[in-house]
N, C-alpha and C positions, 0 to 999 in steps of 0.2 A: 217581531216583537222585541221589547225592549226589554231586561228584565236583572234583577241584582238579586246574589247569591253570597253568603257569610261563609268563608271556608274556616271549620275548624279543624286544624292539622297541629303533627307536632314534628317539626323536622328540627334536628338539632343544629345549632346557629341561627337558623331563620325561624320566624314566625309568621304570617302571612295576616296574623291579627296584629302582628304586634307595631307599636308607635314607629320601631326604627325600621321597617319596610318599606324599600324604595319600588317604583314600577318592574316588577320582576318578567323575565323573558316568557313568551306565553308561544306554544305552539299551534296552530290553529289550522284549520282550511281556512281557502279562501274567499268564501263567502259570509266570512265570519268578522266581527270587530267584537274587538274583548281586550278591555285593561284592569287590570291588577295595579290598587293601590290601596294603603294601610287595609289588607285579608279581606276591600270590599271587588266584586269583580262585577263590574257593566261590562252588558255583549249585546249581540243581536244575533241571534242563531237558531234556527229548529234544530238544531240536535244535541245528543248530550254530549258533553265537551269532557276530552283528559285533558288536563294541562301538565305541565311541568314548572317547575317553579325553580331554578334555580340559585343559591345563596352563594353569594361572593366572600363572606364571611365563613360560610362553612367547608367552601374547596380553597381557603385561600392557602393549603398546601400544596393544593393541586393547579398545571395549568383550567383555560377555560376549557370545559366542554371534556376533559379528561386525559387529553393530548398533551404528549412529551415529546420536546426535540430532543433528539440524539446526536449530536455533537460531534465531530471529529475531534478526538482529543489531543494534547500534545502526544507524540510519539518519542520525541527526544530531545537530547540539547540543540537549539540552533534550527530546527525543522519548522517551515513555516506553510510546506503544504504536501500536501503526500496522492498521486495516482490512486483511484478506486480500481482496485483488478477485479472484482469478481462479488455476486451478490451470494449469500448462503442462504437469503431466506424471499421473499417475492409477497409480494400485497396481499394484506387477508390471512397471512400463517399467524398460527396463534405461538410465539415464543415464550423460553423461559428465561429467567435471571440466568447471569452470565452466560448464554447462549451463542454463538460465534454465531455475526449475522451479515459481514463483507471482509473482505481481505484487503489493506491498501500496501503501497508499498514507497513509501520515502526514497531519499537520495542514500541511502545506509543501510534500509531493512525492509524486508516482507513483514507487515505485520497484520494480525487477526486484532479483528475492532468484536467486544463482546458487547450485551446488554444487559442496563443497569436495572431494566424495568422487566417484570413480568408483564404479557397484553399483547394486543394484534397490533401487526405491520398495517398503519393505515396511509401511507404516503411515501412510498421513494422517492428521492429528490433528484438523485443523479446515476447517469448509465455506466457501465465499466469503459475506461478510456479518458473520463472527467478527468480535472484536477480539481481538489477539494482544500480549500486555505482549512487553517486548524481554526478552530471555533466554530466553522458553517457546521448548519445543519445534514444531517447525511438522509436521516429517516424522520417519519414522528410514530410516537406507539401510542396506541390508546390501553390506558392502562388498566387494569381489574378492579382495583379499588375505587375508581373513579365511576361506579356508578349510581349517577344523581336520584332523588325521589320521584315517586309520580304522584299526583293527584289529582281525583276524578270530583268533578262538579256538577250538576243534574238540575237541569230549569223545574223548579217543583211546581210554574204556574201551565205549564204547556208541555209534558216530555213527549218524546216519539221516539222511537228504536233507533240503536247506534247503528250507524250506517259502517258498514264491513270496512269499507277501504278508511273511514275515519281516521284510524291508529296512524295510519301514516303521514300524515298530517306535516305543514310547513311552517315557518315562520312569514307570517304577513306581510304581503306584498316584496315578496324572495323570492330568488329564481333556485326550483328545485335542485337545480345541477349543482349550485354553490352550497348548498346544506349540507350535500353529504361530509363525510366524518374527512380529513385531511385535503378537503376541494375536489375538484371535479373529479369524475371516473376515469381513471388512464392508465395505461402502464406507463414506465419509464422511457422506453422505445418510442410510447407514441409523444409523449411531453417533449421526447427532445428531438421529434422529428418536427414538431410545432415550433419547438424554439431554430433551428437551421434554418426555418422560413420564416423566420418573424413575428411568427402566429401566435397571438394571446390565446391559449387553451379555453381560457373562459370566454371568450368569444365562439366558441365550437358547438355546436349543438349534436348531440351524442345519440348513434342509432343502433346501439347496442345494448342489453341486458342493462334494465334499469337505468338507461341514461347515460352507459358508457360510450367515450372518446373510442372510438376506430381510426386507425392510419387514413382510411376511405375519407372519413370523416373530416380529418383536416385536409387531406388533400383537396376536399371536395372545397374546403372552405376557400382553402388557398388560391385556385383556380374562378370560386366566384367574386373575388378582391384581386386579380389579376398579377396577384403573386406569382404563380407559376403558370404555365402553358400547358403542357400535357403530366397530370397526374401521375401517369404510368412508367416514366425517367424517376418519377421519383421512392416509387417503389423500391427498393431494393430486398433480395431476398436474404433469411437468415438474420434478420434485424433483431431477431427475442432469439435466437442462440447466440446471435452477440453480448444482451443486454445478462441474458444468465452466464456464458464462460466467458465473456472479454476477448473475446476472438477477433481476429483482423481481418478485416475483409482484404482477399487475394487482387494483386493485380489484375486487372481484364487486357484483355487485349481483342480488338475489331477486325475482322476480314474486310475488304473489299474487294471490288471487281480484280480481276486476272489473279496472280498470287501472291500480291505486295501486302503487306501487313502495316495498319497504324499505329504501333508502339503508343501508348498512352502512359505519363509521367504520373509519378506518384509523388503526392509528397508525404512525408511519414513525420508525425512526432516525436523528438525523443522522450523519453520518458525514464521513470524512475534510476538506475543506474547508470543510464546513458548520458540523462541530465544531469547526475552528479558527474561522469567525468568532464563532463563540457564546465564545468564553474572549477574543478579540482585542476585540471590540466592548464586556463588560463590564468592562473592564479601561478602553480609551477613552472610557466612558461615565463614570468616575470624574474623569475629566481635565478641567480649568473649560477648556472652549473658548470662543470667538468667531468671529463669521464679517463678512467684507467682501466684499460685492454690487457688484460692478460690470458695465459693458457696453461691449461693445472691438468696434470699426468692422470688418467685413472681407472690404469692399470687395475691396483690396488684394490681401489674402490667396486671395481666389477668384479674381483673374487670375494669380495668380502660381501657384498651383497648376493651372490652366486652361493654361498655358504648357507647364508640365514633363508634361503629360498629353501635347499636342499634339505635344510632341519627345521624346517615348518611344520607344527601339526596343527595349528589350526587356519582351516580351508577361511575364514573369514579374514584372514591377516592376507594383502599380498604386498611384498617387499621388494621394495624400487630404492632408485639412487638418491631420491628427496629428502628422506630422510635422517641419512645420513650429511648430506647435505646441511643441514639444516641443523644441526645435533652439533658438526666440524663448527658452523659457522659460529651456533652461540660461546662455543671454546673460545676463539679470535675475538669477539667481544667484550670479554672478561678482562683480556689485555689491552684492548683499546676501548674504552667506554665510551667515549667522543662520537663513533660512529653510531653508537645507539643513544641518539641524543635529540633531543626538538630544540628547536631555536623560536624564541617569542619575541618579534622582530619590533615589538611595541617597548618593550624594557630592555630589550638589548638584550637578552639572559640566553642560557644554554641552560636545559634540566639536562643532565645525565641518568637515562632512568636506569634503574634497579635490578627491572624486570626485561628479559629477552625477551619482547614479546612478536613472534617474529609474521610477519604477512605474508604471504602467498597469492599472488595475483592469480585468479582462475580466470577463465573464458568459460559465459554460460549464456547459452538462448536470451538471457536478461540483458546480458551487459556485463560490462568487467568489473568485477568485485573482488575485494582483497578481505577476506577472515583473515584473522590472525593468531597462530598459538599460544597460548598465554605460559610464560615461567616456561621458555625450555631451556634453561638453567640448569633445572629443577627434574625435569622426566629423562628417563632413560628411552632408547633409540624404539625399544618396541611403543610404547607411550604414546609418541609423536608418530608414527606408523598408523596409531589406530586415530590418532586426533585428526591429521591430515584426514583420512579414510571420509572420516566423520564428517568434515565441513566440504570435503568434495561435493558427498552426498545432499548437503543441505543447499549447497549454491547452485546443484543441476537443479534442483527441483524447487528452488527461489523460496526458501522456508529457513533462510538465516537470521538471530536472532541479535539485537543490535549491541548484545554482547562478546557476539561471535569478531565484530568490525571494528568494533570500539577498541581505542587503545595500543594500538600498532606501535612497534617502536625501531623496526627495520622492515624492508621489504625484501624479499626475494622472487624476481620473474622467471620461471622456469619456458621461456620462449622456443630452446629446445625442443620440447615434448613435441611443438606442433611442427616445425623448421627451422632453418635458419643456423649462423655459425655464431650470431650476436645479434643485441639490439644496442643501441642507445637510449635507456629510460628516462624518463621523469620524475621528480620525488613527487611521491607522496606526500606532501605536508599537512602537519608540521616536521617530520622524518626530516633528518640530512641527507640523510642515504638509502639507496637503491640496487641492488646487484639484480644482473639481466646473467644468464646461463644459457648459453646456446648452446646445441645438441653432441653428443659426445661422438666422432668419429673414427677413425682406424686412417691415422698418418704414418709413412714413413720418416722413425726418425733415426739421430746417430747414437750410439750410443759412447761408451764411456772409452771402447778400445778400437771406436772407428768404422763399426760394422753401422748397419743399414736394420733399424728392427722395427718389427710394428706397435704404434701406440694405442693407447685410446687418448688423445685429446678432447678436451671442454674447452672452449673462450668462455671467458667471461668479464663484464662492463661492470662498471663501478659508476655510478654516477653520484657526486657527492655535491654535497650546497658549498662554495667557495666562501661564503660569509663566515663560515663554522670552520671547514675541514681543509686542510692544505695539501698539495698532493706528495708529500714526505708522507703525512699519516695514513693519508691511505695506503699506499705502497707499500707500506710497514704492514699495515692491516691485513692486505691480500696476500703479503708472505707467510703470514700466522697462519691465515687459512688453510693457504694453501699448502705447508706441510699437514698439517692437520688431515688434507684430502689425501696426498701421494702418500701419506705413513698413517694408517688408522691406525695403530696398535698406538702411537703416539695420544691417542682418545684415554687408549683405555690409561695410560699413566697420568693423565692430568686430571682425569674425570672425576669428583667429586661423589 
């Protein structure tokens, strides 16, 4: 039966009577034709029909359909894509505004990506391990306030009872799977197990709850398009405790017959830290360095630290030679300002900064990362005790802040701690300079009437940029220090 229906509604922006009503989207089964134009609706249908009407004028704050992409934002200066580590929230959670909803982490910083949107997670786009340029989309959320009106229309020449599954109803002559709310049914694991094999997802026919995408599923597909061979190679286990903690899957290794072993090659990506010092170090490796070897007495220094141990009371403090270290060295910068200086090799210029702001090269599970203390000019020895403490703890557990990295204006490698009598460092640019500290040992040395007595020596390497720094100044410099180290009471007269 043929038959036409006057809808009078009142949705605000749209009118379905009114002159400016274009063909509005109509949801239907599929044995149904029905168009909407100026609020008259021809169909052919025995049943009673909902529609939805959608106005383009009344969500034009909103995207279509209610869906918001979520962005990878800038994270910093110069950042142009940043590793996804880890998702905090999984398809279908209902979040709130400002909600922390993945972790990424740049060549500088861990950071927590929040949401701008209150609404449910309807689409993850990428698994932990991606790389994500700034601008791509990360998620979409369908949001709360984005939902559309309904209106119900009734054949008054012929009705018959709404049939149950009605409401579920499709867009005409659409394939159910493409309707749903951010595209097909899938987790993240299986999409990008779809994409490794070249598999268009929409091409997938889905034999799970409601139409969702199973791993089976594209395997299955991929096997009848002679994509792959046997399904079961491409199983891998642990694929959704990948996709939620960013976990690496272990090397394997194969037996064979007798008891010879096939070692199987890995290749690994680097990634966030790692990848910054891969661009940081060929960059420094263009730069004509020089290095000055010296070895500073520290005696001294291990009762003076032996002291502030013994008259400790609080258990959260513990006091090592870094410190002081590092306290001596912003002293010798004072008088040499040059080694605390960047070079901007575009104008030719030298800044002299202001601020000691000194780095600390750490080694963590991540990758090699340099925080830096900011103003230790400025704080006294206990100060820099608790700061140091502070950024250890943030760079074991990859949760530094790109305030913590920014802003370096010397470096100090403590290579010691882990071995070694010296290194030969790199600057860190734009730094001129670099001091490498190797571990402090118990030499035989002479002393002043001839005899044979025991030391504590340090080595330590100076690597300076030849462009800026000559090696008189440095020389000059590591003498300043280094009474500074063998006489600490020398601190306390010059200290500020």
């Amino acid at each position: 039966m043929v038959g036409s229906v006057h809808l009078s509604v009142s949705v605000p922006g749209f009118s379905c009577l009114g002159a400016q009503s274009s063909i509005s989207t109509v949801l239907l089964r599929s044995d149904c034709v029905l168009y909407v134009r100026f609020g008259v609706v021809s169909f052919n249908c025995p049943h009673s029909l909902k529609i939805f009407c959608f106005s383009s004028h009344a969500l034009a704050d909103l995207p279509l359909g209610g869906i918001v992409d979520v962005p990878l934002a800038q994270t910093g200066e110069g950042i142009a894509e940043c590793e996804l580590l880890k998702w905090f929230v999984q398809e279908g959670d209902q979040i709130e505004e400002f909600q922390p909803i993945c972790e990424v982490q740049s060549d500088k910083a861990t950071i927590e990506i929040t949401s701008r949107y209150k609404g449910r997670v309807a689409q993850i786009l990428y698994v932990p391990g991606d790389i994500v340029k700034v601008g791509e989309t990360l998620l979409q959320i369908v949001v709360e306030e984005a939902q559309v009106p309904t209106l119900t229309a009734v054949v008054s020449d012929n009705p018959s009872p709404t049939d149950d599954g009605f409401e579920k109803a499709v867009s005409l002559g659409s394939d159910p799977r493409k309707n749903s709310i951010g595209g097909v049914l899938s987790t993240p694991a299986v999409r990008h197990l779809a994409k490794q094999h070249g598999v268009d997802i929409n091409d997938v026919l889905g034999t799970g709850k409601d139409g969702r995408i199973l791993k089976e599923d594209v395997l299955k597909y991929a096997v009848q398009k002679e994509i792959v061979k046997d399904p079961s190679t491409s199983l891998t286990a642990g694929v959704e405790k990948q996709f939620l903690e960013g976990e690496e899957d272990q090397p394997s290794v194969s037996s064979v017959v007798g008891h010879d072993y096939e070692y199987e090659d890995k290749t690994v990506p680097l990634r966030g830290f790692q990848r910054a010092m891969v661009k940081s170090m060929s960059m420094a490796a263009k730069v004509p360095h020089f290095h000055y070897v010296d070895e500073i007495n520290c005696d001294a220094l291990m009762e003076l630290k032996a002291s502030f141990q013994d008259n400790n009371s609080d258990p959260d403090v513990k006091h090592t030679f870094l410190p002081l270290l590092i306290k001596s060295l912003s002293m010798a910068l004072s008088k040499y300002p040059s080694m605390n200086s960047c070079f901007n090799e575009s104008s030719l210029e030298v800044v002299l900064k202001g601020s000691h702001n000194i780095g600390i090269a750490m080694a963590t599970p991540y990758g090699l990362v340099v925080p830096n203390i900011k103003n230790v000019q400025s704080l006294s020895i206990l100060e820099i005790t608790k700061e140091l403490s502070r950024l250890q703890k943030m760079a074991l557990g990859n949760k530094l802040d790109p305030v913590d990295i920014f802003g370096g204006t010397i470096t100090l490698s403590n290579i010691g701690a882990i071995g070694g009598k010296f290194g030969s460092p790199l600057l860190n640019l734009p730094e001129v300079s670099i001091i490498a500290i190797g571990r402090i040992q118990k030499v035989p040395q002479f002393g002043d009437d001839g005899n044979l007595y025991p030391a504590s020596i340090m080595t330590v390497n100076i690597g300076a940029d030849h462009r800026v720094l000559d090696g008189a100044t440095v020389a000059r410099f590591c003498n300043e220090w280094k009474q500074f180290v063998e006489k600490p009471e020398l601190l306390m007269l010059h200290m500020k």
